[in-house]
C-alpha positions in Angstrom: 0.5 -24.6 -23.0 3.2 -26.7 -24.8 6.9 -26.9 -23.6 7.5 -25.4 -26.6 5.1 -22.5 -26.9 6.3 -21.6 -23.0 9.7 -21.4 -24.3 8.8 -19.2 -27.7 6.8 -16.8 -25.0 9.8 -16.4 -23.2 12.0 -15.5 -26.0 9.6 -13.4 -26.8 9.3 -11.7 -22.9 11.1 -8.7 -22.1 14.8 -8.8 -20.0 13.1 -8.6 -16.6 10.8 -11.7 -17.2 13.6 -13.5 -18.8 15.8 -12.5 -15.9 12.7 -14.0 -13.1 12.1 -16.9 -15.2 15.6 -17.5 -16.5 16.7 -20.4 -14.2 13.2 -22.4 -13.9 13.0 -25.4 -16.0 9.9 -25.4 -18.3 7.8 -28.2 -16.7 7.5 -28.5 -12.7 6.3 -31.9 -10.7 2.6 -31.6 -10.0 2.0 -28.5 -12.0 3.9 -26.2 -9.8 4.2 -22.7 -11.3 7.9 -22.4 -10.3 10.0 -23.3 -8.0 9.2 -22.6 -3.8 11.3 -20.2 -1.9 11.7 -21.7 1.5 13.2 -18.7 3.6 14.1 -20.0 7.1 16.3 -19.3 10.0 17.7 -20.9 12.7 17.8 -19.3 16.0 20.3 -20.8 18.9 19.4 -21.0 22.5 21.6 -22.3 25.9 19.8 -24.8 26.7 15.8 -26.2 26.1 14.5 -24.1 29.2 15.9 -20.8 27.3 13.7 -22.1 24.6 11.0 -23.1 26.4 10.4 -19.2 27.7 10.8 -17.5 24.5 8.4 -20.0 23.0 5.8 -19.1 26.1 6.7 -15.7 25.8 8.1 -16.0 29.0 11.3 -14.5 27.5 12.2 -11.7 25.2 13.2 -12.6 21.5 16.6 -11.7 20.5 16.6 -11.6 16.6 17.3 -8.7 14.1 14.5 -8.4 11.4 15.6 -7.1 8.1 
């Protein structure tokens, strides 16, 4: 599809697709649909042992899931 028959098919989309789609540029590096969401989080331990355990399981895991 043409950059500008995307951007006529948006104007043309209804306010929730316009409001998902609203802040992606039209063309993407290799294709990509849109853009990735990386969600991540870092967790902080005393020291590399305290690590070590809750990687082994050795340990409980002390995070709050929402």
């Amino acid at each position: 599809m043409s950059e500008k028959l995307a951007r006529l098919a948006l104007d043309q989309a209804g306010s929730g697709t316009r409001s998902v789609w609203s802040g992606e540029q039209m063309k993407h590096p290799y294709r990509a649909t849109q853009t990735p969401i990386i969600a991540s989080a870092a967790y902080g331990y005393q020291d590399i042992d305290e690590w070590y355990d809750v990687a082994l399981g050795a340990a409980p895991v002390l995070f709050i899931a929402v």
